[in-house]
N, C-alpha and C positions, 0 to 999 in steps of 0.2 A: 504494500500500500504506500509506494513511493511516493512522496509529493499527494496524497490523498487527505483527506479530513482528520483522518486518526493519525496519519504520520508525523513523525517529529518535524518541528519546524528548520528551518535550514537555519536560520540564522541564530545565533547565540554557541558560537563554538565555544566557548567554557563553559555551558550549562551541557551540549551534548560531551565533551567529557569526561567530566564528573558523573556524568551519567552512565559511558561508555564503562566509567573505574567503578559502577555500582554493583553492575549487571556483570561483568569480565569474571572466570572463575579465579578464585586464589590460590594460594599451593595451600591453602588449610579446608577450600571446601570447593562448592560448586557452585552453578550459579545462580543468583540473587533471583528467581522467577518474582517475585511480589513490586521488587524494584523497576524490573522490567517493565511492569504492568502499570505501574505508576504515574509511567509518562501518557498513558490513553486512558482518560474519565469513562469510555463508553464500555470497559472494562471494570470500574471498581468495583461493581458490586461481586464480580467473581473473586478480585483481587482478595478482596475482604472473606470472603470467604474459604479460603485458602488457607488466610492469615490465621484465620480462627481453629483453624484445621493442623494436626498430628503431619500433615502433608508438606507443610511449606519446609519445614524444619528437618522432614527428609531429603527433602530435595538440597541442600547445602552438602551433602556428601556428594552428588551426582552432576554429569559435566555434559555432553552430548545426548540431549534431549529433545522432544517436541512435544509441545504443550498445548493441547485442545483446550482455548478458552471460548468461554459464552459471552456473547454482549448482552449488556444490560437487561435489555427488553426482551431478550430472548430465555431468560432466566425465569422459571417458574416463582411467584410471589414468596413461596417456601421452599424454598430446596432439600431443605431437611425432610418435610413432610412426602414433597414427590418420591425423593428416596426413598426412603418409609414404607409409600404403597407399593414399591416393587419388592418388599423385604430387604432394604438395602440398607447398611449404614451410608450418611453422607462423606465422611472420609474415601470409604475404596470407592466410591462414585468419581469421585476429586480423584482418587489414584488412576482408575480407568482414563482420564484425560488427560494423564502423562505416559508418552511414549518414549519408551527407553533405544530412541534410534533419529541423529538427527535428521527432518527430512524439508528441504527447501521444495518453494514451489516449481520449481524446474526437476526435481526427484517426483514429486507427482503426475507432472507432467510426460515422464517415460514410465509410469505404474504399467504393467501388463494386464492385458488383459484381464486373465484370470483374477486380478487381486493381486493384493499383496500383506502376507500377517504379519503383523507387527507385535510384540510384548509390550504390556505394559508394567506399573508401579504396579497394582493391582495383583497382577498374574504373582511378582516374589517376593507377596506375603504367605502363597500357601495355603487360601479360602478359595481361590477358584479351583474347581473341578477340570482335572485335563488339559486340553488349551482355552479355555472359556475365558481365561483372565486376556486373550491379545484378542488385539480388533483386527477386521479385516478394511481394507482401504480399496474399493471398488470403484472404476473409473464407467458411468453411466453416457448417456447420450451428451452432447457438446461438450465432452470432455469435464463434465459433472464430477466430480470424488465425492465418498459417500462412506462416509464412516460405518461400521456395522459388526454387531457381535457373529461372530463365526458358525460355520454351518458345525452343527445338525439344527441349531436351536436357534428361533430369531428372537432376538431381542430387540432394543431399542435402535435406533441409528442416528445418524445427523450429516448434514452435509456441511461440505466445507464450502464457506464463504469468499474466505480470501487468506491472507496473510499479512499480518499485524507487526511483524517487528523479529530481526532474527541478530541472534551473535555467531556470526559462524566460526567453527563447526561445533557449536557448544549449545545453543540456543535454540530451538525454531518455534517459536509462536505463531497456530492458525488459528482464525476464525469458525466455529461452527456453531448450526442452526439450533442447538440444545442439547442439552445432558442427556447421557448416553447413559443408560443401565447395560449391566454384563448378564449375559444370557442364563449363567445361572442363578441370579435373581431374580429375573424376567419370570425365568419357569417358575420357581418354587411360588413366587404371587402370583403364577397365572390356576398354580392347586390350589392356593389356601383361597383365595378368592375368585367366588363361584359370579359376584357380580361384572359388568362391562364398565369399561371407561364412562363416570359419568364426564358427558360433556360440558352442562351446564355448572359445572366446579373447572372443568378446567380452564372455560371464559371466564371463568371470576377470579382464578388467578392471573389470567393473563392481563388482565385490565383492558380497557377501552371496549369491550364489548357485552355492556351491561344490558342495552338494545335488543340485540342478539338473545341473550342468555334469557330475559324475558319474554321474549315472542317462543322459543322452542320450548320452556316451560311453562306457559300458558295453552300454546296449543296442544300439547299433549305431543308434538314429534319428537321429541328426546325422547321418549320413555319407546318407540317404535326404533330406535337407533342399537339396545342392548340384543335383539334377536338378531340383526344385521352383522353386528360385532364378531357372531358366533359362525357366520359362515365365509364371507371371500374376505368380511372388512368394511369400512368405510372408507369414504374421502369426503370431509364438510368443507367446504367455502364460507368464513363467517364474515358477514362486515363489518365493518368499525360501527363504532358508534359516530365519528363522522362523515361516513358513508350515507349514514341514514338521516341523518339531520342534513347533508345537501339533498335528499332528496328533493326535486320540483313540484309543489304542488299539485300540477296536473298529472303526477304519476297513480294519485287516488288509492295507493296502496293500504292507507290508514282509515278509507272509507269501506274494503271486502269485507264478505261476509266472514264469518270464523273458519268454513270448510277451503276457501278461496284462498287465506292467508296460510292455512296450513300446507295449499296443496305449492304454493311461492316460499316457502321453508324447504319444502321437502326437494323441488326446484334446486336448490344448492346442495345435496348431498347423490354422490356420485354413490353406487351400491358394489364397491370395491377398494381394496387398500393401496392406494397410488402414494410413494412417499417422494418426495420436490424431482429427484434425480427423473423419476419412472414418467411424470407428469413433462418434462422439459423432452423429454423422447418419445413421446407417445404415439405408436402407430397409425390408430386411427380417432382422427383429433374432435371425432362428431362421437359424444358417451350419454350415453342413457342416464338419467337422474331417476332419484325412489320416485319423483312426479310422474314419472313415463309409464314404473310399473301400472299404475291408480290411472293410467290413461290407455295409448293404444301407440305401437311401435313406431317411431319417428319423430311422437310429438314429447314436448318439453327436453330436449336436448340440446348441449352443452357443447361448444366448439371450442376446444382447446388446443392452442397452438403456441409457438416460440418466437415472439417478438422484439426485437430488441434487447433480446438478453433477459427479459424478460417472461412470464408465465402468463399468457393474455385468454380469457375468457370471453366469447362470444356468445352471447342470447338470440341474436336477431335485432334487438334492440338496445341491448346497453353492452358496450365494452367495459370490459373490466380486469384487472389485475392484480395478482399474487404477489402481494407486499412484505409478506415474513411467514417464516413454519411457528402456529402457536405450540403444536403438539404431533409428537409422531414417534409414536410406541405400536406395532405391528400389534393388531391391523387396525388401528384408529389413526389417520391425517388430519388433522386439521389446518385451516391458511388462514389466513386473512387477506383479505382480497380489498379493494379500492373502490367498488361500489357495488349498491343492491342488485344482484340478480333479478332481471323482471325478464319472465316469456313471453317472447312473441304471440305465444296464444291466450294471453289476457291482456296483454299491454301493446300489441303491434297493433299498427292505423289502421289494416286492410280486415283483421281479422271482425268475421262478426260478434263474437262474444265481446270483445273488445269497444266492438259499437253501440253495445244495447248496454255498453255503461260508462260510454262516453258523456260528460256533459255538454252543454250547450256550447255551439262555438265560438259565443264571445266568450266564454269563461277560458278558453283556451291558451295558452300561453303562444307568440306568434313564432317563438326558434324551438321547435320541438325536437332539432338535431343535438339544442344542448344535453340532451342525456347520450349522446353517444361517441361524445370526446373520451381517448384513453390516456390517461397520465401514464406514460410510460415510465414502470421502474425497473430497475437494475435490481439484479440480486448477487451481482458479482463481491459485492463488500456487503460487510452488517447494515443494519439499517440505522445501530444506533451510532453508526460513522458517519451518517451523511449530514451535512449540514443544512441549515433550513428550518424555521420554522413558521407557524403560524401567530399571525397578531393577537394580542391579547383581545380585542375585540372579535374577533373572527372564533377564538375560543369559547369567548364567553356563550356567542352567537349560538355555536356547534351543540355547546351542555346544555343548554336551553330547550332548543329543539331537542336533543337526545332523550330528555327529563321527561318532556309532552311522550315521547315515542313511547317511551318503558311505563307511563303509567297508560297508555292505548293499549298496550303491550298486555297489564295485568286485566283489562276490560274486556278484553277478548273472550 
């Protein structure tokens, strides 16, 4: 992430260093990981987590390493507690994301084929079973890596985002999409609990999609998601909560009946486990939604394609875009995406049902293409690298509307 948001500034060569002499190993230890991490905010909360951890303190013996960190917002609100529900302590979760082999982005870059296993801190404590403690490093469609617990047993995965900062050949710090559980944790909570991913807990740690989280428990679709779970999997598309507060008034989605708004919920969940790598390569880019099963073959599907580096989603009438992984532990995906999914067959101009609850055409707004601009995002870096924000006014604006949505939401 040369010259990018998160990277070090170029100027101040006595501040890089004193830096360089923080993070450099000694002939008494190895090197400084917490120090490293220091210089990028959109890391602290892993940094700290770390700190607080049996894990930083090991790492001062060890010297040629890579170190799978989370950005901020890609960090579960509890790490301890997600741990937790896979049977995991948060320490060997933290040791899973040290790899005892240093590996630059240009070592990725020639991965094979097949994979490549790597050990981790994890594996020589002596809790993992077998090789269960190394991750496998799997290079997907556009040259995608994809972190993941090794076969026989899938456990959780993550993709690698980019590359954060390196000392070579002692250092390598990536980016990835979320904490990775080790397959032998993965299994033993997938015995002792007989329940599915709930969803609506894991929008509520993710934040910003309290919207969301209300509309699929109000209408009763979440609780149709745990049978789903049990067989190919899922894939949800949630939207922001400022997704939905731009909604345009003439979208009239806050005006359906309750079976209408459930069947534009169901709309966004794909009845298979596609995790970011499988979604950016996807064969055939037209996929059926749970809406299609509750209809008839063709209709309410999903055009998903690779744009710009980018995950672009197609309705027919609104584009939209995969802005971050909230969650992806096999076979539950979850994204978040950049605006509401609306089908063409309640929301397109041409269709009839569409017209017999159109209103009146002065009430009409006169650019009805503003819903089908795509803010194109990159998923090449973290998202909580990118600079840019919104006016506090335009905030305010968002919670506002958001607030009206979630209590429509409980009305339903």
């Amino acid at each position: 992430m040369r010259g990018g948001a998160g990277a070090l500034p170029v100027s101040g060569l006595a501040l890089g260093v004193v830096l360089l002499l923080a993070v450099l190993p000694s002939r008494a230890g190895g090197v400084n990981v917490t120090a490293a991490l220091a210089a990028f905010p959109s890391f602290a909360d892993f940094a700290r987590l770390l700190a607080s951890s049996p894990v930083a303190g090991e790492l001062a013996a060890r010297s040629s390493l890579t170190l799978l960190a989370v950005p901020n917002n890609n960090l579960p609100r509890s790490p301890s507690a997600f741990a937790a529900a896979s049977g995991a302590d948060i320490a060997d979760v933290l040791r899973y994301h040290v790899l005892l082999e240093y590996l630059s982005p240009s070592d990725l870059a020639r991965l094979p084929s097949y994979g490549k296993l790597v050990t981790t801190l994890f594996q020589t404590t002596g809790r993992a079973p077998s090789d269960l403690g190394a991750v496998n490093l799997t290079v997907w469609g556009n040259s995608t890596v994809v972190v993941r617990s090794p076969a026989p047993f899938q456990g959780s995965n993550a993709t690698v985002l980019g590359a954060v900062t390196a000392v070579p050949y002692n250092l390598s710090v990536l980016a990835v999409g979320g904490l990775i559980i080790p397959s032998g944790f993965d299994l033993a909570a997938s015995e002792s609990h007989s329940a599915g991913v709930n969803i609506t807990h894991v929008l509520a740690d993710a934040r910003g999609f309290n919207v969301a989280a209300s509309m699929l428990e109000a209408s009763g679709v979440a609780d149709e998601f745990e049978a789903d779970e049990r067989g190919a999997g899922i894939t949800v598309f949630v939207p922001t909560d400022d997704a939905f507060a731009g909604l345009p008034a003439t979208d009239r989605l806050q005006s359906l009946p309750a079976d209408r708004k459930a069947t534009v919920l169901r709309f966004h969940v794909l009845h298979s486990y596609y995790p970011l790598g499988s979604l950016e390569s996807i064969v055939n880019p037209v996929q059926p939604t749970l809406a299609t099963e509750r209809s008839e073959a063709g209709r309410f599907t999903l055009n998903i394609t690779r744009v710009n580096g980018s995950v672009a989603i197609d309705t027919g009438v609104v584009q939209a875009s995969i802005t971050r992984t909230v969650f992806d532990q096999n076979p539950v995906a979850v994204f978040a995406v950049s605006k509401v999914l609306l089908p063409k067959e309640m929301f397109g101009r041409n269709d009839a049902d569409s017209a017999a609850m159109a209103p009146p055409p002065a009430a009409m707004a006169p650019d009805v293409a503003e819903n089908v601009r795509t803010p194109p995002t990159r998923l090449s870096s973290p998202p909580a690298l990118r600079g840019g924000a919104d006016s506090e006014t335009s905030s305010a604006s968002a919670t506002a509307r958001a607030a009206n949505w979630c209590f429509l939401a409980r009305m339903a």
